[in-house]
C-alpha positions as a printed NumPy array, in Angstrom:
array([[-14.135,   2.235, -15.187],
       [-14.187,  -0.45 , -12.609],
       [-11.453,   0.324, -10.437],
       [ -9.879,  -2.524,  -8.706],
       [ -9.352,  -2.63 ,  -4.864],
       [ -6.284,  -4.666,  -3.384],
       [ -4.048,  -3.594,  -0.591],
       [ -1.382,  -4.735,   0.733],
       [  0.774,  -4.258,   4.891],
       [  4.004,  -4.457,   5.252],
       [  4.845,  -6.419,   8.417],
       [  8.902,  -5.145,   8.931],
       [  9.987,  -8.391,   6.729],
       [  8.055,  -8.526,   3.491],
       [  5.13 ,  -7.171,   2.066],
       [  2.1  ,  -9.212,   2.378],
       [ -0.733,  -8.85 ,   0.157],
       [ -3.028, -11.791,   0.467],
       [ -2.521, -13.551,   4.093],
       [ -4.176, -11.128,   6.225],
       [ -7.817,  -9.255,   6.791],
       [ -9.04 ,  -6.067,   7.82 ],
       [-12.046,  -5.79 ,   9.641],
       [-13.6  ,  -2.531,  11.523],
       [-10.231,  -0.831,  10.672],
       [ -8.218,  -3.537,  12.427],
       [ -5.326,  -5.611,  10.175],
       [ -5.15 ,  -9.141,  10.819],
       [ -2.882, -12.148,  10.153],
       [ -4.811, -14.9  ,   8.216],
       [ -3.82 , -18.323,  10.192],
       [ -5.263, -22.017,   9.2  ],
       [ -4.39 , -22.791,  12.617],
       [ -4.661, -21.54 ,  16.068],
       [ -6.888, -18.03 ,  14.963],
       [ -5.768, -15.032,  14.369],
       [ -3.023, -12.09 ,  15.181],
       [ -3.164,  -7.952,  15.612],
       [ -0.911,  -6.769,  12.969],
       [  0.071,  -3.403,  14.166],
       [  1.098,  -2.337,   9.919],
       [ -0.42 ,   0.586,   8.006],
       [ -2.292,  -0.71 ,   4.892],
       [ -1.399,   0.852,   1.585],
       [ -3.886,   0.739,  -0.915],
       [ -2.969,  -0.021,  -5.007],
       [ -3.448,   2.723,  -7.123],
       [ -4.627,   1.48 , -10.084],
       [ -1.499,   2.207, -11.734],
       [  1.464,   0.075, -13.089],
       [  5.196,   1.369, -13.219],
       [  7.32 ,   1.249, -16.063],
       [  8.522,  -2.407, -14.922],
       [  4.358,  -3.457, -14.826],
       [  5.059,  -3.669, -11.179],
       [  1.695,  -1.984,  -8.902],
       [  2.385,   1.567,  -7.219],
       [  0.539,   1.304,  -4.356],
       [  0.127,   3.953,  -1.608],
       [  3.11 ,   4.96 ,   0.197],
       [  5.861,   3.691,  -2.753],
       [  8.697,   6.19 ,  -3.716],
       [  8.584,   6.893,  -7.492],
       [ 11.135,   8.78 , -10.098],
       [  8.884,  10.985, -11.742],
       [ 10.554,  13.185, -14.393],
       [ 13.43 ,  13.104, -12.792],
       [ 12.238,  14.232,  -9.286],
       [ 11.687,  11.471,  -6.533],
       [  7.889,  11.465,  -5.207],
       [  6.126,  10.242,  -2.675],
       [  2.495,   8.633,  -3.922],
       [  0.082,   9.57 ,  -1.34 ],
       [ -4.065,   9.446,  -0.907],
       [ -5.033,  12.424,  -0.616],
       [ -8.782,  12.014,   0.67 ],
       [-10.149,  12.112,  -3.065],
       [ -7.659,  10.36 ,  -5.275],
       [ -3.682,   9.315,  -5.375],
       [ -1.268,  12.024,  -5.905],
       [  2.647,  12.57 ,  -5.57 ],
       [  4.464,  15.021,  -3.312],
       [  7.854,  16.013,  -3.804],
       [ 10.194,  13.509,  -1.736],
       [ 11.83 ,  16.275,   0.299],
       [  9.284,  17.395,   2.054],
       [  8.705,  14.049,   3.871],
       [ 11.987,  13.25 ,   4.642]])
C-alpha cells in the first residue's frame, strides 16, 4: 500500500494545504513575491482516511466515532483516537 503524504497548517484563518513549505522542521509561507514568511502553525498530517462526507481526517480533527467524540492523534507509530474528554 502506497500511503500518501499531504499535510496541511492552519494559520488562525483557514486551513492551508498547498501554499506553504516545511523545511528542517520549519513551516513556511510560499510567496511569488518578496520571499518567504515563519509560520509559527503546527502541521497536521492526513491520515489516509476519508470521513463519511469523503472529506480527509487529518491529524488533530475531532471525529464522532460510535457515538463518542475523539480526538485523532499520531501516536509515534500510526493514527489513533483518544476519547475527547481527556483533552479538553
Amino acid at each position: 500500500m502506497n500511503r500518501q503524504l499531504k499535510f496541511r497548517v492552519w494559520d488562525n484563518n483557514r486551513f492551508r494545504h498547498d501554499d506553504f513549505f516545511i523545511q528542517g522542521g520549519i513551516v513556511y509561507e510560499n510567496r511569488e513575491f518578496g520571499g518567504t514568511k515563519v509560520l509559527n502553525v503546527p502541521v497536521q498530517q492526513y491520515t489516509d482516511f476519508l470521513d463519511k462526507n469523503n472529506c480527509e481526517i487529518y491529524e488533530g480533527d475531532i471525529i464522532n466515532r460510535a457515538g463518542f467524540w475523539r480526538l485523532v492523534e499520531h501516536n509515534g507509530i500510526n493514527f489513533t483516537t483518544i476519547d475527547r474528554k481527556s483533552v479538553v
